[in-house]
Each structure stands twice: as C-alpha cells, then as structure tokens.
NUVEXKOL-873434 format. One record per atom (N, C-alpha, C): residue in one letter; x, y, z. Coordinates in steps of 0.05 Angstrom, whole numbers, plus 32768, in hexadecimal, padded with zeros to 4 digits. Example, Ala and Ser with C-alpha at 12.3 -4.5 7.8 and 13.67 -1.06 7.14 Angstrom:
a81087F8E809C;a80F67FA6809C;a81087FBE809C;s81017FD3808E;s81117FEB808F;s81028001809D;
//
This chain:
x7C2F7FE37BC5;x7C2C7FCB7BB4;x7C177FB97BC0;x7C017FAE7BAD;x7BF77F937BBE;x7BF77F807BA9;x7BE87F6B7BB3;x7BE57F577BA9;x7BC97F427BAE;x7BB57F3C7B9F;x7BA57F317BAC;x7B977F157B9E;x7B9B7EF97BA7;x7B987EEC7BA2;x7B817ED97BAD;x7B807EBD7B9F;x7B637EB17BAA;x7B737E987BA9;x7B6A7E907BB5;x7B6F7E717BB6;x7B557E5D7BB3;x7B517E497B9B;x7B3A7E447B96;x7B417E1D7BA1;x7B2B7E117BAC;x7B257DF37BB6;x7B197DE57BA5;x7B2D7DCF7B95;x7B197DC17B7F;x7B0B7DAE7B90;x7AEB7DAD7B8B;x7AD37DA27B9F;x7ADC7D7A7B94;x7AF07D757B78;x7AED7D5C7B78;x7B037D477B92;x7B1B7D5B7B89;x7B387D567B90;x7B3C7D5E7BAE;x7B377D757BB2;x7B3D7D847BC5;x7B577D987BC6;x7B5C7D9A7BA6;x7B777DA97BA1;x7B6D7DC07BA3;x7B877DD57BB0;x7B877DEB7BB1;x7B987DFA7B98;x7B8C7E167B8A;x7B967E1E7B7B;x7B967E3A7B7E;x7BAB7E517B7F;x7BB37E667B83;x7BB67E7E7B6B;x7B9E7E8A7B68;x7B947E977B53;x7B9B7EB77B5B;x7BAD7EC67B48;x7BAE7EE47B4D;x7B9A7EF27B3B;x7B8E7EFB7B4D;x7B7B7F0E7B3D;x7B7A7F337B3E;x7B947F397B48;x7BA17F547B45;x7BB47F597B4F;x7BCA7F667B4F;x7BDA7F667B52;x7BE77F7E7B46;x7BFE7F8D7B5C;x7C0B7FA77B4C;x7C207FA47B3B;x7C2F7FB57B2F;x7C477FB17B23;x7C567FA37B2F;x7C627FAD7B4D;x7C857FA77B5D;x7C6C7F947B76;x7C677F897B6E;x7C4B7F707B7F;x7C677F597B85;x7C777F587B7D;x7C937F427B8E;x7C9E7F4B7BA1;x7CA17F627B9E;x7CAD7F6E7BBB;x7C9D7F6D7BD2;x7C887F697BD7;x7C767F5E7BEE;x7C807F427BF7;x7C847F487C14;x7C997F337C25;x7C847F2B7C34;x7C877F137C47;x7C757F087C5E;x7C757F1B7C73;x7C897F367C71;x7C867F427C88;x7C697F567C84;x7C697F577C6A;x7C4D7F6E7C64;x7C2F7F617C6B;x7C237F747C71;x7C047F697C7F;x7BFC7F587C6F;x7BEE7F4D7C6E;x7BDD7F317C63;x7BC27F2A7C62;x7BAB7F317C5F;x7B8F7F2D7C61;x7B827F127C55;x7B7C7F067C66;x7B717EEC7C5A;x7B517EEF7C5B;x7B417EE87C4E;x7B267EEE7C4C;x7B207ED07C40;x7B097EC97C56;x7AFE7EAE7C51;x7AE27EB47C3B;x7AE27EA17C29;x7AC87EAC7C1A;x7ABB7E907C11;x7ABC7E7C7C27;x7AAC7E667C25;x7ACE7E527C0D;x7ABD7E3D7BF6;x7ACA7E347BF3;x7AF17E337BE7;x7AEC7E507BE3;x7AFE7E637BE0;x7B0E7E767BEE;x7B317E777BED;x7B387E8E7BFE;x7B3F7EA87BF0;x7B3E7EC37BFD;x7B4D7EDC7BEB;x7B5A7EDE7C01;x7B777EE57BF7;x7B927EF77C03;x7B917F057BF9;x7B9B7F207C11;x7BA77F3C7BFC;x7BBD7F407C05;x7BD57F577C02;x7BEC7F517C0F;x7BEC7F6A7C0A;x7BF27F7F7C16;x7BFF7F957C0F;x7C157F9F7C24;x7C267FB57C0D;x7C487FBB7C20;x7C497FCC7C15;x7C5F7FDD7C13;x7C667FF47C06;x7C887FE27C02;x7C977FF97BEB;x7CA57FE77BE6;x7CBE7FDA7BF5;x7CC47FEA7C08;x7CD27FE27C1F;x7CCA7FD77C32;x7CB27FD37C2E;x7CA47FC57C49;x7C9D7FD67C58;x7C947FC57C6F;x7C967FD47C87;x7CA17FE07C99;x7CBD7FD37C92;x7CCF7FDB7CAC;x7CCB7FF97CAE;x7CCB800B7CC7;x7CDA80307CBF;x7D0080307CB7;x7CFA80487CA5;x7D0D80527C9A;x7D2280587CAE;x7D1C80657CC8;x7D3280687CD6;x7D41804E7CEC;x7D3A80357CE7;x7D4E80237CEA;x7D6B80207CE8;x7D6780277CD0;x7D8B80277CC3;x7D9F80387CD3;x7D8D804F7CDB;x7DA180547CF3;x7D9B805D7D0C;x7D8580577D19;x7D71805B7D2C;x7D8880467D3B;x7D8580267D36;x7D9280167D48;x7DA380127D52;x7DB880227D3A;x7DD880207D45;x7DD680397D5B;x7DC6804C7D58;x7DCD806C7D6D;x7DC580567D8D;x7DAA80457D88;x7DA780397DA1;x7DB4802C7DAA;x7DBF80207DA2;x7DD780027DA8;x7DEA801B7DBB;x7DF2802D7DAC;x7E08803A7DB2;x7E05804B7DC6;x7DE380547DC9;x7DE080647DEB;x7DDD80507DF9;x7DD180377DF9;x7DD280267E16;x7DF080207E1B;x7DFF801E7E0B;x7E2180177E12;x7E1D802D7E1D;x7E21803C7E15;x7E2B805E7E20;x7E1C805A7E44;x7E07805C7E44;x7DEF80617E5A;x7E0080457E6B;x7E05802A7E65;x7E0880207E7E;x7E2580207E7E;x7E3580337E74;x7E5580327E79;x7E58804B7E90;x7E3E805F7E8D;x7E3C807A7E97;x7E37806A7EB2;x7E22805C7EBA;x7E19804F7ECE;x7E2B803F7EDD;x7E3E80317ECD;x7E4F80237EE2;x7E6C80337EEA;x7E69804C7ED8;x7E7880667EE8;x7E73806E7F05;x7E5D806E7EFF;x7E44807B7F16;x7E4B806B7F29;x7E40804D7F27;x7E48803D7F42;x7E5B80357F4A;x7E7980337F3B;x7E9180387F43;x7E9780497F53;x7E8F80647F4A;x7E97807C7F5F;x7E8D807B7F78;x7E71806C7F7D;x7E5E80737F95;x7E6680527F9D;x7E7880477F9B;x7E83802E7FA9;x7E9E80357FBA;x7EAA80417FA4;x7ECA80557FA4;x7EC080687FC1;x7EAD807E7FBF;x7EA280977FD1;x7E9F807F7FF3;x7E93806A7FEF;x7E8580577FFB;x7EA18047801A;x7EAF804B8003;x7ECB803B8012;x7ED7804E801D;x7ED880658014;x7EE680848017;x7EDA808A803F;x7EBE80888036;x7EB680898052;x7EBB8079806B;x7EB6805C8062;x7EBE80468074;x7ED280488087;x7EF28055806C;x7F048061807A;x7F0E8076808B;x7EF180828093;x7EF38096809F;x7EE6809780B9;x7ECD808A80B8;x7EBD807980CB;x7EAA805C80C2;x7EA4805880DE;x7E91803D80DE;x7E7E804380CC;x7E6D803080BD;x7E55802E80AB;x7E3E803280BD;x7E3F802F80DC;x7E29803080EE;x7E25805580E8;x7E3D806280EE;x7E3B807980F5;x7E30808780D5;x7E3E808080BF;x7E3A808B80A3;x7E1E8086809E;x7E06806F80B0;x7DEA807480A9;x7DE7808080B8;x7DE8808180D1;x7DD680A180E5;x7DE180AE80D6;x7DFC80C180CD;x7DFB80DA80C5;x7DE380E180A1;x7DE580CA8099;x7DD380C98086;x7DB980D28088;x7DA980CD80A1;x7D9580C780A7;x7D8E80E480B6;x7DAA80F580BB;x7DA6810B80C9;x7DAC810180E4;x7DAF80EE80F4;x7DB180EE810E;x7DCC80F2811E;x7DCF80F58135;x7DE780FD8140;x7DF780EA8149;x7E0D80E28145;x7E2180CE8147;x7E2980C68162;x7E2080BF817D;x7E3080B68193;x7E24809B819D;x7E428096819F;x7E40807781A8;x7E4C807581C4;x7E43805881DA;x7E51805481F5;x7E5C803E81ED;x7E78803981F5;x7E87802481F5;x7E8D80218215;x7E8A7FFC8221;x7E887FFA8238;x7EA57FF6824B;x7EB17FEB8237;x7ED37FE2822A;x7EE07FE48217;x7EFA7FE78214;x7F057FF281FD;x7F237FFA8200;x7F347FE681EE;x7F537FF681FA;x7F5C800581DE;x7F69801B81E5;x7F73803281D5;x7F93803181D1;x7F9D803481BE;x7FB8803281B4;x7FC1804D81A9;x7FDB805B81B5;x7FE3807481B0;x8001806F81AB;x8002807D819E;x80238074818D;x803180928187;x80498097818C;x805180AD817C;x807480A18180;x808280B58168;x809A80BC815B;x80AD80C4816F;x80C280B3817D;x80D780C08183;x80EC80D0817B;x80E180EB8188;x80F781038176;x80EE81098164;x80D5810F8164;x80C8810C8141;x80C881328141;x80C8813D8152;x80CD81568159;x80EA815B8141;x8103815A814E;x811E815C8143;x8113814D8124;x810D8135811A;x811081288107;x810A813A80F9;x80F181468101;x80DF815380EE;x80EF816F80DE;x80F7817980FA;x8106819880F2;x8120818E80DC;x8127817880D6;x813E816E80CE;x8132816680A8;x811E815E80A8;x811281578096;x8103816C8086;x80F9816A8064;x80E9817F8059;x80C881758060;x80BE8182805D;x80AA8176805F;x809881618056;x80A281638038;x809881538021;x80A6812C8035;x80BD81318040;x80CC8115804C;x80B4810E8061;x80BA811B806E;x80A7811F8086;x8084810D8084;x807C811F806F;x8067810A8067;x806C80F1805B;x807A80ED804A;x808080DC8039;x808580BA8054;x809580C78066;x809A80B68080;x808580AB8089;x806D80BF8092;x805580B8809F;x804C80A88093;x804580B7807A;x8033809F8066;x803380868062;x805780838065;x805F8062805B;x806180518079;x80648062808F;x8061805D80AA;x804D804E80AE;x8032806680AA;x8013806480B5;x8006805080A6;x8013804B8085;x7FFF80308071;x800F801B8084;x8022801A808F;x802A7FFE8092;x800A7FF780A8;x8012800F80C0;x7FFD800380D4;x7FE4800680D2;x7FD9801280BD;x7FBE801480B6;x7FB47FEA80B0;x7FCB7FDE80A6;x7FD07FC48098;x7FCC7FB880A9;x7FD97FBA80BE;x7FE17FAE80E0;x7FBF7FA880E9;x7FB37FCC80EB;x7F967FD480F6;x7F8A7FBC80E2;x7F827FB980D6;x7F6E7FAA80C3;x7F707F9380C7;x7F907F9080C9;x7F987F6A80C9;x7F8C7F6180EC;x7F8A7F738100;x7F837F708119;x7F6B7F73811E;x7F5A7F808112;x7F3D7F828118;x7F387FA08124;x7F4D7FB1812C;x7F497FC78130;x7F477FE68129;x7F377FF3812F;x7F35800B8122;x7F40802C8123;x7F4B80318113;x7F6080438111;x7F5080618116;x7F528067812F;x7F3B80838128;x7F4B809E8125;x7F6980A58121;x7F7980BE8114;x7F8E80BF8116;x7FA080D0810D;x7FBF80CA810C;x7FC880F18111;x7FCB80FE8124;x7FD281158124;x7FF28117812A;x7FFA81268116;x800F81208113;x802081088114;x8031810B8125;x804480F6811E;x802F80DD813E;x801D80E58147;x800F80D6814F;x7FF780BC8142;x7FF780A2814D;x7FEE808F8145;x7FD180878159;x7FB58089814C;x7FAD8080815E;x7F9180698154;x7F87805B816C;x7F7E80408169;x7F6C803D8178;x7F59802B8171;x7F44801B8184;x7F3980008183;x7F3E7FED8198;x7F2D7FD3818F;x7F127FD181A1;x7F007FCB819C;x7EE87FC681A8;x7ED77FDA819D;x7EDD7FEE818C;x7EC580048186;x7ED58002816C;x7EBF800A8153;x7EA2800C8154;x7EA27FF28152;x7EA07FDB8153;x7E9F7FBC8156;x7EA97FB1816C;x7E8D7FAE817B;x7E8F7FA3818B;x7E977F8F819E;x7EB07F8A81B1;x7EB07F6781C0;x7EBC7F7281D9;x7EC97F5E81E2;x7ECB7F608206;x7EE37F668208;x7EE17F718223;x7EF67F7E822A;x7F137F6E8221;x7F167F58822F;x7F287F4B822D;x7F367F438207;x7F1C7F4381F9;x7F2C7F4081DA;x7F327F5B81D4;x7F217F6D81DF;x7F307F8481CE;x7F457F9381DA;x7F557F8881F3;x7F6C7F8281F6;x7F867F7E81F1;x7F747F6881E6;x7F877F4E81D1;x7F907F4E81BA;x7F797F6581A9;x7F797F648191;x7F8B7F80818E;x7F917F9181A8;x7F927FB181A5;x7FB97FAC81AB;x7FB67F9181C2;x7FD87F9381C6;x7FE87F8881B1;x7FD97F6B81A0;x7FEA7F67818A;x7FF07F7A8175;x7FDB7F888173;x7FE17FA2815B;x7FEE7FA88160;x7FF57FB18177;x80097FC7818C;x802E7FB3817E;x80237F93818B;x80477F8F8184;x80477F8C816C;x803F7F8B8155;x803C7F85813E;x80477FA78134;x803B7FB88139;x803D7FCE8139;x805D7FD28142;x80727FCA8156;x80847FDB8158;x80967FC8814E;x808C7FA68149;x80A17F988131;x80A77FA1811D;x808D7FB68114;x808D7FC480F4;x80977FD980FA;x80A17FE9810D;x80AB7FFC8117;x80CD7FF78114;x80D07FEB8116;x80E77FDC8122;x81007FD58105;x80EF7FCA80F6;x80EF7FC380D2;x80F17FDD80C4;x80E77FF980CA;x80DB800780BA;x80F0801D80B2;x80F5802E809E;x810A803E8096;x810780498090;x810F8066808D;x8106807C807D;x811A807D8062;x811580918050;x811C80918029;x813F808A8033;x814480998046;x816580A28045;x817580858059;x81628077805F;x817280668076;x81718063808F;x815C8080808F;x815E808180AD;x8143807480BB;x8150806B80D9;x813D805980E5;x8124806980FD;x810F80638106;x810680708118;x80F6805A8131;x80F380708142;x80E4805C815C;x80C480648160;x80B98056816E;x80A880618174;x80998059819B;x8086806C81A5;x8080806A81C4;x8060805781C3;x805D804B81CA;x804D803D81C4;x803A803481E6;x8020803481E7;x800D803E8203;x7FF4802F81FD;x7FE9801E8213;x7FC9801A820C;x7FC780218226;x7FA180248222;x7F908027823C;x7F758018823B;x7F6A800C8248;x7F4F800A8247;x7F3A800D8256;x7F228012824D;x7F0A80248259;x7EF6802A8253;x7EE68038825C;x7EC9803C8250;x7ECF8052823C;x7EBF805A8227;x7EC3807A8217;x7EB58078820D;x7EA8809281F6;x7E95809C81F1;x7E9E80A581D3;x7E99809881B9;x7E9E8095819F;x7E8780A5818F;x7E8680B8817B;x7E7580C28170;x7E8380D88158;x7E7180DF8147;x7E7C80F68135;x7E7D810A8130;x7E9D81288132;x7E9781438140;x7E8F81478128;x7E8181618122;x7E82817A8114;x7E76816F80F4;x7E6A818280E2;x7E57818480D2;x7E6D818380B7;x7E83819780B1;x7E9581A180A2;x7EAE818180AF;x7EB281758094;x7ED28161809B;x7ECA815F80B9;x7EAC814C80B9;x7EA8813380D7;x7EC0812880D8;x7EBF811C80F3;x7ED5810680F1;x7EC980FB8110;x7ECA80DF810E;x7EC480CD8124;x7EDA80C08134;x7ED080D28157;x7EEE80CB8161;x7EE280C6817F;x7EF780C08192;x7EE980B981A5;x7EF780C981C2;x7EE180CE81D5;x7EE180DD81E8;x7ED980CE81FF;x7EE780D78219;x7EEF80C48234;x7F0E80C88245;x7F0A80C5825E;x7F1E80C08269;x7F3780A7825A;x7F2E809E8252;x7F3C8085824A;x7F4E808F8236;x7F40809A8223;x7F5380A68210;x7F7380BB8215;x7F6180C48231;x7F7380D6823A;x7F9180C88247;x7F8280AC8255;x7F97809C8263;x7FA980908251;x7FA180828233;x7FAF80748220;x7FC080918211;x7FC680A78214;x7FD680BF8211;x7FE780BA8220;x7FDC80BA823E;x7FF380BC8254;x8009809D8253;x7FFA808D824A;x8004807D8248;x801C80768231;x800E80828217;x8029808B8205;x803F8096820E;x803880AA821B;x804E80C88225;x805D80C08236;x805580AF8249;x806B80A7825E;x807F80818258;x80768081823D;x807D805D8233;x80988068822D;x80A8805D8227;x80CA8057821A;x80C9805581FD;x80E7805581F1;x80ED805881D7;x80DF802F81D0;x80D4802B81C2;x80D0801981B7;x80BC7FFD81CF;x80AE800C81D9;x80A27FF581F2;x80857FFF81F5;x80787FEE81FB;x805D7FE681FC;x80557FEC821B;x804C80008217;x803C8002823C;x802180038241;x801B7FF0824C;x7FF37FEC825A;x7FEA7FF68274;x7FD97FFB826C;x7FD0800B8283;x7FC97FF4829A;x7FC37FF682B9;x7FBA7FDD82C6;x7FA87FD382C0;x7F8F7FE182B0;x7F737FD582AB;x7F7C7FC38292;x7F897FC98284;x7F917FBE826D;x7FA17FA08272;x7FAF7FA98289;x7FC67F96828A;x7FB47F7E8298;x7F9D7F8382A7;x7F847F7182A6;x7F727F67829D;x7F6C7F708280;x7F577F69826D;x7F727F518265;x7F8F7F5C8254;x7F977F4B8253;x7F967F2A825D;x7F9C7F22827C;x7F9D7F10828D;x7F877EFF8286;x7F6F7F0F8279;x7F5B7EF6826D;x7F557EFB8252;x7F6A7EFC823D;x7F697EFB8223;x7F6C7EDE821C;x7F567EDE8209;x7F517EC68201;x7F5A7EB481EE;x7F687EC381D6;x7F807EAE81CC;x7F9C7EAE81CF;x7FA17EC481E4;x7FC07EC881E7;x7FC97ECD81FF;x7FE67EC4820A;x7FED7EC98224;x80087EE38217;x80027EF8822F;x801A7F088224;x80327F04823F;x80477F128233;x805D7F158247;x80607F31824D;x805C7F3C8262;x80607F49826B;x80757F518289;x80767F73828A;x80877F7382A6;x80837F8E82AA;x80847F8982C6;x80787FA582DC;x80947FBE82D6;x80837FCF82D3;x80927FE482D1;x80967FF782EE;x80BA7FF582E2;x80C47FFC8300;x80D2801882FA;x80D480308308;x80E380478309;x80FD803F82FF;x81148056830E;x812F80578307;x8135804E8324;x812580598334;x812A804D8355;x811C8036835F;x811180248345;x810D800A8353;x80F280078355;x80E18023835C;x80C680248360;x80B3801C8346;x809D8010835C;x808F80028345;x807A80158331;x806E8014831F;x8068802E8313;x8066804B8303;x8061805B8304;x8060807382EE;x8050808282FC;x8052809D82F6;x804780AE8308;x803E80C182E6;x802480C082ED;x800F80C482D6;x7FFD80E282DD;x800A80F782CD;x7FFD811682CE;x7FDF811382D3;x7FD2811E82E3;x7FB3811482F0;x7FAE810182F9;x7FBA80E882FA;x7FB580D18304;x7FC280CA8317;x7FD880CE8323;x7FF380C88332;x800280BA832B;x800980A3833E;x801880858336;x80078072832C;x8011806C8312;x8005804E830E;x801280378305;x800980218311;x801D800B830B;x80117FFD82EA;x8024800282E1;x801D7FFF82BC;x80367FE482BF;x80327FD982A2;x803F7FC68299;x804D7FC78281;x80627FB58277;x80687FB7825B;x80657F9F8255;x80597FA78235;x80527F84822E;x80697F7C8218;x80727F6A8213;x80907F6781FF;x80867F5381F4;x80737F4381FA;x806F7F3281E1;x805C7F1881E7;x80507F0C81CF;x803A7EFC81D3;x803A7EE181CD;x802F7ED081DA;x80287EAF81C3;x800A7EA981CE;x80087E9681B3;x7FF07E8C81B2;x7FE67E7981C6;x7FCB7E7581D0;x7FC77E5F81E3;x7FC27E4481D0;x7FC47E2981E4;x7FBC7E1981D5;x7FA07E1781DD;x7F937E0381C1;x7F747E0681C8;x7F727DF281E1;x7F7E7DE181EC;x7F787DD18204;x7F797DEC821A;x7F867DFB821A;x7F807E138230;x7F7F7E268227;x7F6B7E218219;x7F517E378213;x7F3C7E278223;x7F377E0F821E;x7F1C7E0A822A;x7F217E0C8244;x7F3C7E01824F;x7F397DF4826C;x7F597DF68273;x7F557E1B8285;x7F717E25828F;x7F797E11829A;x7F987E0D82A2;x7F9E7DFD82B0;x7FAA7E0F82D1;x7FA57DF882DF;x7FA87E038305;x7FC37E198301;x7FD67E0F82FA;x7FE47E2A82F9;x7FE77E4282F2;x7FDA7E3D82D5;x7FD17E5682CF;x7FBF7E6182D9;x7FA97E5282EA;x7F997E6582F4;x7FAA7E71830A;x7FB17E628316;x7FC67E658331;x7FD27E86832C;x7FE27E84831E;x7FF87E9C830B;x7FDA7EAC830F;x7FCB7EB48300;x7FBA7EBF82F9;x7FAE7ECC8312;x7FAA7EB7832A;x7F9A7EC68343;x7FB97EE1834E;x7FC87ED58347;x7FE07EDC8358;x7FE77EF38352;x7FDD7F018337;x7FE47F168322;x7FC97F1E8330;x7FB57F1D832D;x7FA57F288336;x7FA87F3C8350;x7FB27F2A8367;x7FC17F2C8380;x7FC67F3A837A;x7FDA7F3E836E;x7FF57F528369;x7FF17F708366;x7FD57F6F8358;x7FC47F868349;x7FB87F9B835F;x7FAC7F808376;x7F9D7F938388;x7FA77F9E839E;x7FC07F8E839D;x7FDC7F9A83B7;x7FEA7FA883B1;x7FE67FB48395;x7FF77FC78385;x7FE97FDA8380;x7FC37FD88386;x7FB27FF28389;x7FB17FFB83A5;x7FB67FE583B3;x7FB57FEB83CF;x7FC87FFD83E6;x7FE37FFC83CE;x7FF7800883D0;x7FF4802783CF;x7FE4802183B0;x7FE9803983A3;x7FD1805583B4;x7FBC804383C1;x7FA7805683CE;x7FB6805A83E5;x7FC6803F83F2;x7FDB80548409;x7FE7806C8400;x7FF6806A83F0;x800A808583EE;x7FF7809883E7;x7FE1809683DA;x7FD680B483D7;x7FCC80B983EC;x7FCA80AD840A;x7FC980B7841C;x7FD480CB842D;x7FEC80B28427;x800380C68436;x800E80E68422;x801280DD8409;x800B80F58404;x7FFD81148408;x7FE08103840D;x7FD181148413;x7FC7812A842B;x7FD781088444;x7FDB811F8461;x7FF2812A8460;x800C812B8450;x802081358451;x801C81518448;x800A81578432;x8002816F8421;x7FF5817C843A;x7FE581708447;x7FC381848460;x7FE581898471;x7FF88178847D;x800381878492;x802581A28482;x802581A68462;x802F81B98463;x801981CC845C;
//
C-alpha cells in the first residue's frame, strides 16, 4: 500500500495545506510505523508512505517471543542448577580438606605442609569391641553418626579441625591447617576435648543405652599433606600423632590426658586457666609408662574457667609464682625421669 502526499504553503498566510495526490485502495492501514519519505521541493512538501498491509513487523513474532521468554527462563533456571551444584560440590570438599590444599591439588601440585606446633585429640569407645559384637550393624552406625554430628558441632564451634574418624575412633587437630601458637591451640584442642566428653556424658544410644569414651592430647611438630590420587584424603604424619594415640590408649574411662608438652602449652593459654592433676600409678608413682617412650609424667585436665581481662593483661605475682613452681615441677620430673632411664640402663649392660 502507499500513499503520497504534498503539502502545499500559502505565500499570503503561511497556511499549510495537505494535498493527496495518489494513493492505493487499503492506503489507511499505513501506520507511523511504515517508512516515510519526505522530499523537500522548495515551497512545497511531498510525503510518501508505504507498508504492506501488516506492516512491518515479521510474521514470526506471534510466536517467536513467547519460545524466547521461555528459553531464557529455561537457560537461567538450568544455570542456577549449575551453580548450586558447584557451590553444593564446593562445600563437599571443604569438608574433606582445607581450601589451601583443594587449590594446589587443582593446580596439579603436591600437598605437604610443616606445622611448628600443634595439639592432636584422639578419642575412642569403651568396649566398643563387645558393644559392637552385641549390636547389628545398621545400630552400630546409626550410634557413630549421631555420636560423630554431635562432635563434628563441638569441632566447628572450637575452631578445630576434624581430620578422620576410623572406626569407633575420633580424631582432631588445632593449629593446622590454620594457623596460631602453640599455647591457643592448646586451648582451643583441650576445651573441645571437655566439651567433647560433657557430650559424651549426655549421649544415648536408640535403646537407652549409655557409652564412654578415652579421651588423649599431644602436642608437637607434624607434617600435614594429601595421600593418594583415587579417594585423597588429608591427614597428618609425625611423631606427635603417634604420641596423642598413646595418649588415648593409656587415658581412663571418661578423662582427659595431656601429654607434658601439652600440659605446658597449656600453663600459658591465653583465655583460660585449666584444672588439672598429675597422674599417679596404682603404687603412688608419678606417671605412665608409654610403649616407645617409657615413663611419662602426663596430666589429667577435668576442667576449665575463663580468665579475667585484668589478668590477661597483667598476671598477678601469684600466679606467676604458681606458674614458675609448675614449671619447677616439670624439670624435676624430667630430671627424674632421665635418672631412671639410667639406672635402667646400667641395670640392663650388667645382666
């Protein structure tokens, strides 16, 4: 369809007047959307207009826009599938290791770390042997699981990191992979610890029944990194690890035992004083006699309070006093202990 008109300028008035001088049949159906040609021809204008009768628009609008509307829904619902899962996958790892270690393995590189300090927490099930044979298995897990979420809760609420649970074993670390000093991660490893056997203590299995658990720190240098290519897992390797075992294995039904290094990072923990007490044999003797290590004078810790901030900044003379005295105590109790492996030792050369 077009339409083409003039627009003529009366030279007295200055009125304009809008003259058609052709035009098609269906010449109404031309909208402002259809092209438009204006042609200047001095005192006079010509328009032309032409459209077809639908105009311009294309024919496949009518349902061109709804298919679009309906793939970008589609496309960004697909997309926030996508980044749900790889947030979901994201956390999955976290809980398995540090984010330090999940970029080197990314990157291809090999996972080992030095920790300079560090106390380790080892826990296991009294009788968990018998329990077990007593139980189906399906119980058995069912126990652990509701066991292990409590103290996974404990780990998180403390700052510490949970590096595996074999079997009916519990195990822990504060100071790695996040780093601080000896003495907090101590602090942070023994409260888990009583926190840990209060929830022990509370805790029940489906049928009623109650359980205990052996409970051990150590602290020390060790060597943290990630084994094997097939189900990695990031765990940590050192004497120390070995000692916070021994330290489990030889603790009591429901008690807290530190190793001496430990029981001295303690002594300068910085928001808490614990109570502790020297661990004595059945004959009085001071100590534990530790498979590869011999005797060692370990401690049990039973429980903690907070300092006030006035001594935080500025111990007071007795407590330092107390403090040198424990010290004392420490090195006349190594001093001891390198005697007897003496005598020991010439006792052994003369049979």
């Amino acid at each position: 369809q077009f339409k083409l008109t003039r627009t003529d300028v009366s030279a007295t008035d200055g009125r304009e007047t809008i003259v058609t001088i052709a035009e098609s049949a269906n010449s109404k159906l031309i909208s402002n959307d259809n092209i438009t040609l204006a042609l200047n021809t001095g005192n006079n204008g010509w328009v032309i207009a032409v459209g077809y009768d639908d105009g311009f628009a294309p024919n496949y609008k009518i349902w061109a826009y709804p298919i679009l509307v309906c793939s970008a829904f589609a496309f960004a619902f697909l997309l926030m599938l996508v980044l749900v899962s790889k947030t979901q996958h994201e956390r999955l790892l976290l809980n398995l290791m540090p984010a330090r270690a999940i970029r080197k393995l990314r990157k291809g590189q090999t996972v080992v770390e030095r920790y300079a300090m560090v106390t380790i927490f080892f826990s296991d099930i009294v009788g968990y042997t018998n329990m077990s044979s007593e139980m189906t298995p399906i119980e058995v897990m069912t126990m652990l699981n509701g066991l292990y979420s409590k103290l996974d809760v404990l780990a998180k609420k403390h700052g510490v990191f949970k590096v595996e649970t074999i079997g009916d074993a519990y195990i822990a670390v504060a100071g790695a992979p996040d780093k601080c000093s000896g003495p907090r991660a101590a602090e942070k490893m023994t409260l888990f610890a009583l926190d840990a056997l209060r929830t022990v203590r509370d805790f029940h299995t489906e049928d009623g029944a109650r359980i205990a658990i052996r409970a051990g720190l150590a602290s020390g240098p060790v060597v943290a990194g990630v084994v094997g290519s097939s189900l990695p897992k990031y765990t940590l390797f050192g004497d120390t690890v070995n000692f916070a075992a021994r330290m489990e294995q030889t603790s009591e039904k429901m008690r807290l035992q530190v190793s001496p290094v430990t029981h001295r990072m303690l002594l300068d923990a910085p928001n808490y004083q614990f109570e502790r007490e020297e661990r004595r044999g059945e004959d009085g003797e001071l100590g534990v006699m530790i498979k590869g290590k011999g005797r060692q004078y370990t401690y049990w810790v039973t429980g903690a309070s907070e300092l006030q901030k006035d001594s935080l900044c500025s111990p007071t003379p007795n407590a330092a006093r107390a403090r040198s005295l424990r010290v004392t105590n420490i090195n006349q109790s190594m001093t001891t202990l390198t005697g007897s492996k003496h005598v020991r030792k010439d006792r052994d050369e003369q049979v």
